[in-house]
VONU-742666 format. One record per residue (C-alpha): x, y, z. Coordinates in steps of 0.001 Angstrom, whole numbers, padded with zeros to 6 digits, always signed. Example, Ala and Ser with C-alpha at 12.3 -4.5 7.8 and 13.67 -1.06 7.14 Angstrom:
BEGIN
+012300-004500+007800 +013670-001060+007140 
END
This chain:
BEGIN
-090367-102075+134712 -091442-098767+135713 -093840-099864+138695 -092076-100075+141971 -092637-102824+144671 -095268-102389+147367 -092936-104359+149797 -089524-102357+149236 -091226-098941+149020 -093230-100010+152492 -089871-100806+153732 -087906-097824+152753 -090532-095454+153495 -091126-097296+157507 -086898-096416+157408 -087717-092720+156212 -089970-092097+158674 -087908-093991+161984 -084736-091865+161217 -086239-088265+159961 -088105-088623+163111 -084951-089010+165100 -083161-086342+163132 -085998-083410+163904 -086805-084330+167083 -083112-083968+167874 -082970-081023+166186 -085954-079312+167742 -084588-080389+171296 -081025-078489+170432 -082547-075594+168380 -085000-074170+171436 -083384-071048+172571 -085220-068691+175313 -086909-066238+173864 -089223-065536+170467 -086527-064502+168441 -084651-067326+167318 -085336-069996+164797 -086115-073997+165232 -087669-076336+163871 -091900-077144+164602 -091052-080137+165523 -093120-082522+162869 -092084-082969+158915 -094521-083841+155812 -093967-086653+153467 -094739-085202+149871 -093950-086228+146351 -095122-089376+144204 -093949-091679+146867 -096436-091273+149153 -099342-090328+146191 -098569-093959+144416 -097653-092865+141202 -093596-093077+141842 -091426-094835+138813 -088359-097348+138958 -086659-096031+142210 -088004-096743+145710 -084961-094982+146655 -085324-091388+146514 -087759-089282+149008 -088899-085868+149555 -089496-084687+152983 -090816-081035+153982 -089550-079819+158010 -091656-076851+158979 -089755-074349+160790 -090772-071959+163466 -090491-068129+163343 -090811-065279+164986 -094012-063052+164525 -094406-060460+163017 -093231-061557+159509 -096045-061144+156558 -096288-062827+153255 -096455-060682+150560 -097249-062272+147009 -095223-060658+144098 -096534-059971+140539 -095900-062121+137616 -093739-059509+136090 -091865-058426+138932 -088349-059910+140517 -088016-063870+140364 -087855-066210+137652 -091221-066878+135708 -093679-069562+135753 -093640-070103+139496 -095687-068468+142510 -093448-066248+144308 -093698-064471+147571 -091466-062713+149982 -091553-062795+153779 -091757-058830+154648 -090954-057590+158177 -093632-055208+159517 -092667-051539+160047 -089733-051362+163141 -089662-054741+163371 -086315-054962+162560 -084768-052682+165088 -086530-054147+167815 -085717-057524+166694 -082067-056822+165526 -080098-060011+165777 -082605-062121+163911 -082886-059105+161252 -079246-059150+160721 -079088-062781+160693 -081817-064064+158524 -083205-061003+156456 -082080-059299+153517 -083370-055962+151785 -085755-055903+148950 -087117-052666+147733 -086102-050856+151159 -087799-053314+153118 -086303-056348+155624 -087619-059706+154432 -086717-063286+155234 -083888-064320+153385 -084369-068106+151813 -080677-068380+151015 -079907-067263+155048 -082488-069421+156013 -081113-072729+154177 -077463-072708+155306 -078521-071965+158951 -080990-075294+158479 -078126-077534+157257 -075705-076461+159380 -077960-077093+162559 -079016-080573+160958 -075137-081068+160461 -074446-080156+164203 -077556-082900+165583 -076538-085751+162927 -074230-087490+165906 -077483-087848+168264 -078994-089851+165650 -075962-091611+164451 -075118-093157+167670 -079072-093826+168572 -079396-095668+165376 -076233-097289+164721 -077686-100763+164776 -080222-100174+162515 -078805-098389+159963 -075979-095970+158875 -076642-092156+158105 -074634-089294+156777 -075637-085758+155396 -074893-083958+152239 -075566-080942+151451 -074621-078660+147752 -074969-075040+148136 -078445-073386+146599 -080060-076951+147264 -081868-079178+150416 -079703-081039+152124 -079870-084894+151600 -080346-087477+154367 -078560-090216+153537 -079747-094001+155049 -078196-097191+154661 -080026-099722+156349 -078206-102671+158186 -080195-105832+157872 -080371-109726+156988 -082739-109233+154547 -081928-108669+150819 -085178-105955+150169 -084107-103592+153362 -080663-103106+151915 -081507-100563+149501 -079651-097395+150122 -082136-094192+150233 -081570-090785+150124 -083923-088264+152145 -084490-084482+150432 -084811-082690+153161 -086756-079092+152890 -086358-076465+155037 -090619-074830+154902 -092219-071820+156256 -095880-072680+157280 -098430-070321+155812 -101742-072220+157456 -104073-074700+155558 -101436-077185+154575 -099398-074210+152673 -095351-073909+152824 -092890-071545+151454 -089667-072964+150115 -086470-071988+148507 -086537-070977+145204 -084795-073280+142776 -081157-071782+142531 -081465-071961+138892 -083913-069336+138692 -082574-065956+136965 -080810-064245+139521 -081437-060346+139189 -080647-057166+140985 -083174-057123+143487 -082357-060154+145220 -084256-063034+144613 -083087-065276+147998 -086059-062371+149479 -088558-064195+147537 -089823-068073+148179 -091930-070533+146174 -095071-071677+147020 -095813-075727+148347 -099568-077230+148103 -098154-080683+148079 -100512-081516+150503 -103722-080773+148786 -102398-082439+145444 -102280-085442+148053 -106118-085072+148734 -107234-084159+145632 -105188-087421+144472 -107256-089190+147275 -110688-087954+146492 -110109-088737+142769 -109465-092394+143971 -112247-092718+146042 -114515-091145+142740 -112945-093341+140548 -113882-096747+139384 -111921-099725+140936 -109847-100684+137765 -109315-096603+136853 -105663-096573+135267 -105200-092977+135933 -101861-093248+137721 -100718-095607+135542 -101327-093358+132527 -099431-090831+134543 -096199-093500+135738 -096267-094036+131720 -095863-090547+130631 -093164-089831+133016 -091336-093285+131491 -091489-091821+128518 -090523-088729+129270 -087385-090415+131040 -085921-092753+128447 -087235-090349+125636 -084071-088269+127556 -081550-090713+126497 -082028-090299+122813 -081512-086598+122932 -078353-084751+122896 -078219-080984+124888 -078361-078519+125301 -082572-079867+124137 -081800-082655+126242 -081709-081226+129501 -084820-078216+128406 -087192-081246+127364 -086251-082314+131205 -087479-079060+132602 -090468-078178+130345 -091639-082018+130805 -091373-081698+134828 -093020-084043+137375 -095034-080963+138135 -096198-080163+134176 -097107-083650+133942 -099173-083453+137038 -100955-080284+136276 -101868-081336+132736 -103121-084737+134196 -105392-083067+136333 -106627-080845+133474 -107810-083733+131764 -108646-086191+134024 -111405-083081+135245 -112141-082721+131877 -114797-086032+131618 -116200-088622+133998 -113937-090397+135847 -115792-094061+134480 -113964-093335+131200 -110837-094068+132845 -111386-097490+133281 -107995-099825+132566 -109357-101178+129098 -109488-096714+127720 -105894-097088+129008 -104082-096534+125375 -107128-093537+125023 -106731-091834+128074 -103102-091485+127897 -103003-090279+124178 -106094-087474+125496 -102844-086995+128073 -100585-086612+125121 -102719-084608+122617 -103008-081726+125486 -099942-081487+126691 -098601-080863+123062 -101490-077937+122350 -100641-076580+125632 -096949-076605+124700 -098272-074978+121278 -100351-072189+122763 -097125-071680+125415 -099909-071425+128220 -100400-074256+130915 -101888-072508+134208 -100905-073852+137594 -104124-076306+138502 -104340-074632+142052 -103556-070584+141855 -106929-069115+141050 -108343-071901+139792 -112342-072109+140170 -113265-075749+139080 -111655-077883+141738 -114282-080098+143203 -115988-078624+146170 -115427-081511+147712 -111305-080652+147953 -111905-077464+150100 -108669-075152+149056 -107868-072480+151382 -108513-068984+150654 -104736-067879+149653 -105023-070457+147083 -107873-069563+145763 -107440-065611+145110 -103818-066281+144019 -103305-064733+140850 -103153-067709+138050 -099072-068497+136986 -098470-069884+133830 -096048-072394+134140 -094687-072521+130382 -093939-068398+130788 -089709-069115+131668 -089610-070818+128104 -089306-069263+124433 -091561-070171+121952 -088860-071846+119588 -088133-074406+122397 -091940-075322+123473 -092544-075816+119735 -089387-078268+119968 -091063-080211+123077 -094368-080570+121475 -092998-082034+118249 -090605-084208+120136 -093383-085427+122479 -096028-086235+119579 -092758-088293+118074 -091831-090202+120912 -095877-090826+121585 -095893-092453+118160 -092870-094290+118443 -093488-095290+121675 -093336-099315+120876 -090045-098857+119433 -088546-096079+121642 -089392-098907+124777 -088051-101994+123105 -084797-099315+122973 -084278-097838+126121 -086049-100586+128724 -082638-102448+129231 -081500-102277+132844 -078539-100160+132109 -081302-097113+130787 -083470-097399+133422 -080982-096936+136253 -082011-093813+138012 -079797-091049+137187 -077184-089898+140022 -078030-087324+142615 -076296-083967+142480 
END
């Protein structure tokens, strides 16, 4: 019940790819302007998330799509500290305009840059509704280009990505499925590395947090997911272990009322899970992870996620972290990042909570499955 179909998620994702590619190269062709001081779009967009890295659960419906954007020089990233502005647990960064930039280069300034601490930087909030509004104003190019194929429409909540959304017209009863395309607006940093948009539920303080983005290494969790595979024996069940914690985690949610309902949603996030999953499965040799240690493996999952939710300390796997293989060559920013701790945004009273809860649900698993696996449970929830 949780694994989803090789055939519709090749489908849906060959869909994805034919219509984003419509939508930014339309984009990029109405975005040039002359002159280096306006913004558009690179041109290309990265597939991320556990779609493409083969450990997605129940829907092949939902996808998340990175679109690179091009700036104007001249615009430096500047890491912040752990206890200065922006919410905790997450790698923040602003964009900072280099001295007298900003009155030579006045109407981007004033349209895209906010102050922080007396200087000009990049304003992620600015940035987003410029990007939805310009994929708003290119959405009829690709309508009327790909009205035989499929219907498209675009919807967009303020704070968040906009969503693509794709319904394809065809025959067959598999291409039918409706999808719906999270489209993120990125800044490239070099070496596969993006800024993004804080999440707008971050603590919002004084000193302007839409100055400050989060950092994206989406595509090295895709290689280091690749090299693990090609280390790995044959019949490893490593992404299964991790497709069955995430179950859990989801119909573990039903049973729960809030306001613990929706914090076991954000301390147990797809990201948590796959840091502590790469913890472990470092930990050993990779032959222990053979399909018949399945039950083992994923209780060695279980058992350190809950003493990592005791301690209140689970450290991002790639900021500053000095046992990655050699073999995944990180790029230097990554590597003398300061370490975050992602557990830091959440009190001790409520990890405690999580780690009890989890050990429960772990030992009632049998039952807790029997419960929850009907249809009606394991439709995905609704987007925002």
């Amino acid at each position: 019940q949780l694994r989803v179909s090789p055939h519709v998620l090749g489908h849906s994702k060959a869909h994805v790819g034919r219509v984003v590619a419509e939508l930014v190269r339309a984009a990029k062709a109405q975005g040039l302007q002359p002159g280096p001081l306006a913004l558009s779009l690179r041109g290309d967009f990265v597939r991320i998330g556990s779609a493409y890295e083969q450990h997605k659960v129940r829907s092949p419906d939902c996808f998340d799509i990175l679109v690179p954007l091009r700036l104007p020089p001249h615009l430096e990233p500047q890491p912040r500290c752990a206890d200065g502005p922006g919410p905790c647990g997450a790698f923040v960064c602003g964009l900072r305009a280099r001295d007298g930039w900003p009155r030579r280069c006045r109407p981007f300034a004033e349209g895209f840059c906010v102050e922080l601490q007396g200087r000009s930087h990049l304003s992620s909030g600015l940035v987003m509704r410029w990007f939805q509004g310009h994929l708003q104003r290119c959405l009829g190019a690709v309508r009327y280009r790909l009205q035989e194929r499929c219907r498209v429409s675009l919807s967009a909540c303020p704070g968040h990505p906009p969503t693509l959304h794709i319904l394809p017209c065809s025959d067959y009863v598999c291409c039918h499925i409706s999808m719906a395309v999270r489209l993120i607006p990125a800044i490239p940093l070099g070496d596969a590395l993006y800024l993004t948009a804080l999440p707008p539920e971050g603590p919002r303080g004084s000193l302007g947090p839409e100055a400050l983005w989060g950092l994206n290494a989406s595509r090295h969790e895709q290689r280091l997911l690749g090299w693990l595979k090609e280390q790995a024996p044959a019949s490893s069940c490593h992404l299964k272990c991790l497709q069955i914690l995430k179950g859990l985690r989801d119909v573990r949610r039903h049973g729960l009322e809030e306001p613990f309902c929706s914090q076991w949603g954000r301390v147990l996030s797809s990201y948590v899970l796959k840091t502590a999953f790469f913890s472990v499965l470092l930990q050993g040799p990779l032959e222990a992870w053979d399909e018949r240690f399945l039950v083992e493996r994923l209780e060695d999952l279980v058992l350190f996620l809950r003493d990592c939710l005791r301690r209140q300390v689970l450290m991002d796997f790639f900021l500053g972290n000095a046992s990655i293989p050699e073999a995944v060559a990180l790029p230097r920013f990554l590597k003398e990042a300061a370490p975050v701790n992602l557990l830091s945004a959440f009190d001790g009273p409520t990890l405690d909570l999580v780690a009890f809860q989890l050990i429960s649900t772990w030992i009632q698993a049998p039952h807790i499955i029997r419960m929850y696996s009907s249809p009606r449970y394991l439709r995905p929830a609704p987007a925002p």
